[in-house]
C-alpha positions as CSV (number, residue, x, y, z in Angstrom):
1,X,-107.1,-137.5,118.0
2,X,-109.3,-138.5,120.8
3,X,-107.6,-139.0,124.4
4,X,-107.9,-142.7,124.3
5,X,-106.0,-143.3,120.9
6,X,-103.3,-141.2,122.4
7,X,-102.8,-142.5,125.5
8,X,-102.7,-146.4,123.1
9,X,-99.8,-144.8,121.5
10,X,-98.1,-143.8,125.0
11,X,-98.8,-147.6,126.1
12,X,-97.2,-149.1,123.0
13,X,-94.1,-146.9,123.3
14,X,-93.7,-147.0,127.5
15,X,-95.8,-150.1,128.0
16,X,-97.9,-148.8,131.0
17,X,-101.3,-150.8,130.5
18,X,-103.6,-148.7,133.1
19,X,-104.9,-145.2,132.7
20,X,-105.8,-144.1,136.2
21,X,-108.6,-141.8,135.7
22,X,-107.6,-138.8,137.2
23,X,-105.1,-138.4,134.4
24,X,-107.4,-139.5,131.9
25,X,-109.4,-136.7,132.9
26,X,-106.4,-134.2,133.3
27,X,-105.2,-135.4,129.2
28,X,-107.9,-134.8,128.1
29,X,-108.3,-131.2,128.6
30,X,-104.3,-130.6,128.0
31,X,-103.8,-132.5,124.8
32,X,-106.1,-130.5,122.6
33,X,-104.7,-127.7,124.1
34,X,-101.2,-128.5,123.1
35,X,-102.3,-130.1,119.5
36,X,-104.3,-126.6,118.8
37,X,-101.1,-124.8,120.4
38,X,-98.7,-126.4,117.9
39,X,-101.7,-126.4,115.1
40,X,-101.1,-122.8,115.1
41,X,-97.9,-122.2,115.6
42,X,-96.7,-124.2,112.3
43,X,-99.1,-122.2,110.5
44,X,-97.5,-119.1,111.0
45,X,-94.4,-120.4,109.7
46,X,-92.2,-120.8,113.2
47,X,-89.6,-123.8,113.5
48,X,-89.4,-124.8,116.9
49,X,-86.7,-127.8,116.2
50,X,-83.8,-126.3,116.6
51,X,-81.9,-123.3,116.4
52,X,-83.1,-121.3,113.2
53,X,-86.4,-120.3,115.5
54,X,-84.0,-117.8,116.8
55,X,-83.8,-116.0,113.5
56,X,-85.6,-112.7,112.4
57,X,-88.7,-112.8,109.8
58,X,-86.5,-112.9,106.4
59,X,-83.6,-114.4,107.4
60,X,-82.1,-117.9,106.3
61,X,-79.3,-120.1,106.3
62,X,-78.0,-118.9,102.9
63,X,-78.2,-114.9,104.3
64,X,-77.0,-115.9,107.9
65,X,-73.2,-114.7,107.0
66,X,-72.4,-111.2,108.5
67,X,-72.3,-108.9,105.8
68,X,-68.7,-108.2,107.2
69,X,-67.5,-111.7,105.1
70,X,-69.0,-110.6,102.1
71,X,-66.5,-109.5,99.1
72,X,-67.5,-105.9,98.8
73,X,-67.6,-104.8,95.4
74,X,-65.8,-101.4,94.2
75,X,-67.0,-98.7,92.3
76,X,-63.5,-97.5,91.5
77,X,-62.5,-97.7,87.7
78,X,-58.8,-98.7,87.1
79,X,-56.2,-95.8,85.9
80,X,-57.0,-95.5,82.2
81,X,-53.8,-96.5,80.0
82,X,-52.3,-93.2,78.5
83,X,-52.9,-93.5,75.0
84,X,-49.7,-93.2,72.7
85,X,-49.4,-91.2,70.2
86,X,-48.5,-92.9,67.0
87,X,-47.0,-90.1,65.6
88,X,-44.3,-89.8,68.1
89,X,-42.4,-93.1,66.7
90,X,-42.7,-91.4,63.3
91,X,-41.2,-88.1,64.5
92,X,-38.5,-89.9,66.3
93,X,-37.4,-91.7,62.9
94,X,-37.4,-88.1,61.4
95,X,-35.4,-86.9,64.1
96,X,-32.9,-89.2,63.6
97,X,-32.0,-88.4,60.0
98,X,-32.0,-84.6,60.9
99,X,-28.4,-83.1,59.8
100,X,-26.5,-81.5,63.5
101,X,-26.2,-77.8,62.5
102,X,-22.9,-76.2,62.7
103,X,-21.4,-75.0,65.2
104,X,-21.1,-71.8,64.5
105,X,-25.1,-70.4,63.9
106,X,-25.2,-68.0,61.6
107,X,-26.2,-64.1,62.3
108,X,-28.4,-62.1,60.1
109,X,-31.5,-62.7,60.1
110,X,-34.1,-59.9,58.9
111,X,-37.3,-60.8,58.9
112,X,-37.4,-59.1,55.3
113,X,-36.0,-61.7,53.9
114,X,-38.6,-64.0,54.1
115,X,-41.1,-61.3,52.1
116,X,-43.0,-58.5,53.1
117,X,-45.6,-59.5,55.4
118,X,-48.0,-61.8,55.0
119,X,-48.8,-62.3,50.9
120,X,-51.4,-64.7,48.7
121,X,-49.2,-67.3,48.6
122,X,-52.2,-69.7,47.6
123,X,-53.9,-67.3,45.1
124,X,-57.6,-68.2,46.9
125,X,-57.6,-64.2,47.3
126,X,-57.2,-64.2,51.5
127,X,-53.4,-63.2,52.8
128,X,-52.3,-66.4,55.3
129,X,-52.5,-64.9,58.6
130,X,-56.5,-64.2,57.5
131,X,-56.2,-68.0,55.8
132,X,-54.7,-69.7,58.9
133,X,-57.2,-67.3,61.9
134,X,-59.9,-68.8,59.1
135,X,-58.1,-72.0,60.1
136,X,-58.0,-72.2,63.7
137,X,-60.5,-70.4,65.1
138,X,-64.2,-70.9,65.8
139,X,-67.7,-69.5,65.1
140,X,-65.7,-67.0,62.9
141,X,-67.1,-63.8,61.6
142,X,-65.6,-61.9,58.5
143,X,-65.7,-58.5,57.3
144,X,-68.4,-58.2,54.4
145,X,-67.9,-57.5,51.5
146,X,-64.4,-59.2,51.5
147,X,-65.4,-63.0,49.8
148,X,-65.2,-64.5,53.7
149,X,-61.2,-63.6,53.6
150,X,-61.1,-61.0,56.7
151,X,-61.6,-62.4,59.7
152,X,-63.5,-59.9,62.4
153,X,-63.5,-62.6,65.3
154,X,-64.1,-65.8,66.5
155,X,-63.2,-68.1,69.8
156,X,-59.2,-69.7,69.8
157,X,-58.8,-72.7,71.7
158,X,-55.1,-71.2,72.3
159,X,-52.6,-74.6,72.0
160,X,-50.1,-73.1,73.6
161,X,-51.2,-72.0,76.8
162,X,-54.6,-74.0,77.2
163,X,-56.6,-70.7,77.3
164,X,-59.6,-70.1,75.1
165,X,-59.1,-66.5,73.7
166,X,-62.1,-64.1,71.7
167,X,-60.4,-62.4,68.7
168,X,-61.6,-59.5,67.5
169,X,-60.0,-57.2,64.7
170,X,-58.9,-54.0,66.0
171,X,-55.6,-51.6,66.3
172,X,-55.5,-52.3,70.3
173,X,-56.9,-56.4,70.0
174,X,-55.7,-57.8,66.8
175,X,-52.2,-58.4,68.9
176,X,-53.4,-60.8,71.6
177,X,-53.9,-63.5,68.3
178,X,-50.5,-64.0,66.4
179,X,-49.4,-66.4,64.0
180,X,-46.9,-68.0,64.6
181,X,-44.2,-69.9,62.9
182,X,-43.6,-73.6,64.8
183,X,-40.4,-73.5,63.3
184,X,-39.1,-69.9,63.8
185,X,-37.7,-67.6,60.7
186,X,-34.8,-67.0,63.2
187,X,-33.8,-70.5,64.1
188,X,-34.6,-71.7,60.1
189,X,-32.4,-68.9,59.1
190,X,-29.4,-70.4,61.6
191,X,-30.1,-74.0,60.5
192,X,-30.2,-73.9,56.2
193,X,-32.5,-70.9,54.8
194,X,-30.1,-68.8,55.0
195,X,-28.5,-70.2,52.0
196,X,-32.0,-70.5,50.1
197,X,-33.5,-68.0,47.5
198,X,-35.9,-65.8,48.5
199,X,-38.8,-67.4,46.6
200,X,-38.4,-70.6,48.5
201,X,-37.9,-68.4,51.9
202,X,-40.6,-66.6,51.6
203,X,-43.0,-70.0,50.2
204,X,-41.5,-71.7,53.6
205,X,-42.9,-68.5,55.7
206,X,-46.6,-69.0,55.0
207,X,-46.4,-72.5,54.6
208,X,-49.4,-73.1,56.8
209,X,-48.2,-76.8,58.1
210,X,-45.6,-74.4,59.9
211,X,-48.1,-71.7,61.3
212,X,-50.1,-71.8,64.5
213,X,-52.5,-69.1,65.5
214,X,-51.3,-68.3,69.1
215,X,-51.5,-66.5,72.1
216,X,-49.5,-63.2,71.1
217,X,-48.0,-62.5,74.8
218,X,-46.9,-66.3,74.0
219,X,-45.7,-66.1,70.9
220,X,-43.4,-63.1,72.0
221,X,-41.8,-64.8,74.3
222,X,-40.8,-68.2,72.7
223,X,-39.4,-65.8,69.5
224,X,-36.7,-67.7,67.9
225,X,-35.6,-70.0,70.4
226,X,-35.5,-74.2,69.6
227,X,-37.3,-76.7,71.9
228,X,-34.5,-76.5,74.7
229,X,-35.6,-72.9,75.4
230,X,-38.8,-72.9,75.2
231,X,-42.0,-75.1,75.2
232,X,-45.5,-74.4,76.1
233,X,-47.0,-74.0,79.1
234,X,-49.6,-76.6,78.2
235,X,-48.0,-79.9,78.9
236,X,-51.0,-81.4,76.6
237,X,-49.9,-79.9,73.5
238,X,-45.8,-80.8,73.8
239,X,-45.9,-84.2,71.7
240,X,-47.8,-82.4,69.0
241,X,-45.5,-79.8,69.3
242,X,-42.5,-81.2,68.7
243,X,-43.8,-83.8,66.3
244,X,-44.6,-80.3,64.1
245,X,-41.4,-78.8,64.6
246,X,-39.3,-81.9,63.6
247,X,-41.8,-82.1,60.2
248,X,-41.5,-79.1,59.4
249,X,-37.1,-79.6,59.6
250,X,-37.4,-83.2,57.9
251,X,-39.6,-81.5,55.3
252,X,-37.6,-78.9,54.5
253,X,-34.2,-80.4,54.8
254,X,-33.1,-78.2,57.8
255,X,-30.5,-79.2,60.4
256,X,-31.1,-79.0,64.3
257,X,-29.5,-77.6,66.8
258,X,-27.8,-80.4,69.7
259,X,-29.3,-79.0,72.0
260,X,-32.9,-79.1,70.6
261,X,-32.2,-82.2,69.5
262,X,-31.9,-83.8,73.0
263,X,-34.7,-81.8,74.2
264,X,-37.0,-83.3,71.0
265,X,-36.1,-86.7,71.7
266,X,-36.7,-86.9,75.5
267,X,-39.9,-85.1,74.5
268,X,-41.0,-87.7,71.9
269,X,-40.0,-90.7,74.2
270,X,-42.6,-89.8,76.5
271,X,-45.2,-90.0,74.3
272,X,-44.8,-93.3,72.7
């Protein structure tokens, strides 16, 4: 825009009609100047109208909240629900139609009664401590020349105490793997098979829904007792516990003990 035409707009907007020529003269250098100035300065993107020029390269109204108001978002996952066991409500009905055993236990017990050792029960040719360490164990390894009945080793993920134990077959290492009875012969003996014939005592003995391979040091030290006296040091395996121990009873007809009776419910209550 030449000087003229922009000094014709000044005129029509202030209404001053003369030019003198000295500013004329001074217009018409600073003019272009400024036009080229601001020319510039829009092309590179700067707003000089009001306050956004103060923001940095980047920034705009929609990102001008401190980043102290934003929600800030958690990584943290919630506690998981425990899962409940659905066997527990089932073992609890069981529990409840369990007979109170008489006051007066009744003394012995031999383990002879319930057969000589472990026997064939099964007829599949294997005795059932070899059937149930067959059972339980991992990558096992059997004797040859036996039809894959004796077991040499393996691995145990021991339920009782949590521990994973290497069996191997041996006079001094066959000991630290026992199997055990869930129910004890001992506490079934004080609670109804004491009255039974030895066929179905010693059928009930390797029963294998009744037999656990175990830690022996374990196994030792629960012996006969009921769930009152004695549990297993892994907390993890108590609802399956019990639920076992009360099948085993409702399966077989056998009474409880009070005692273990309270301890089995408060047990199973937890887990539903």
């Amino acid at each position: 825009m030449q000087v003229r035409q922009i000094w014709g707009v000044m005129v029509a907007k202030l209404g001053n009609p003369a030019l003198p020529r000295p500013l004329e003269i001074a217009l018409g250098v600073l003019v272009p100047t400024l036009v080229f100035s601001v020319g510039i300065l829009g092309s590179i993107g700067l707003n000089l109208v009001g306050p956004a020029a103060a923001q940095p390269d980047g920034a705009s109204e929609s990102t001008s909240t401190s980043t102290s108001d934003q929600p800030v978002s958690s990584t943290a996952t919630a506690t998981p629900t425990p899962v409940q066991d659905p066997q527990a409500e089932a073992a609890l009905d069981q529990l409840a139609q369990l007979a109170d055993a008489p006051a007066g236990y009744r003394d012995g017990y031999v383990r002879d009664y319930f057969g000589h050792g472990w026997i064939d029960t099964d007829r599949n040719g294997c005795d059932t401590r070899n059937d149930i360490l067959d059972r339980d164990l991992e990558a096992v390894i059997y004797k040859p020349n036996t039809r894959d009945c004796v077991v040499l080793s393996g691995e145990l993920d021991e339920l009782y105490t949590g521990k994973t134990i290497s069996f191997l077959r041996g006079n001094e290492t066959s000991t630290l793997v026992q199997i055990d009875h869930i129910v004890p012969l001992g506490y079934s003996w004080q609670v109804g098979t004491a009255t039974w014939p030895e066929e179905q005592r010693i059928a009930f003995a390797n029963d294998p829904s009744n037999l656990l391979a175990a830690d022996g040091t374990a196994n030792q030290v629960k012996s006969a007792n009921g769930p009152a006296d004695w549990m297993p040091d892994n907390e993890a395996f108590h609802c399956s516990y019990i639920e076992r121990f009360v099948g085993v009873l409702s399966d077989y007809a056998l009474a409880i003990k009070a005692e273990d009776r309270i301890a089995s419910e408060r047990v199973l209550r937890s887990c539903v």
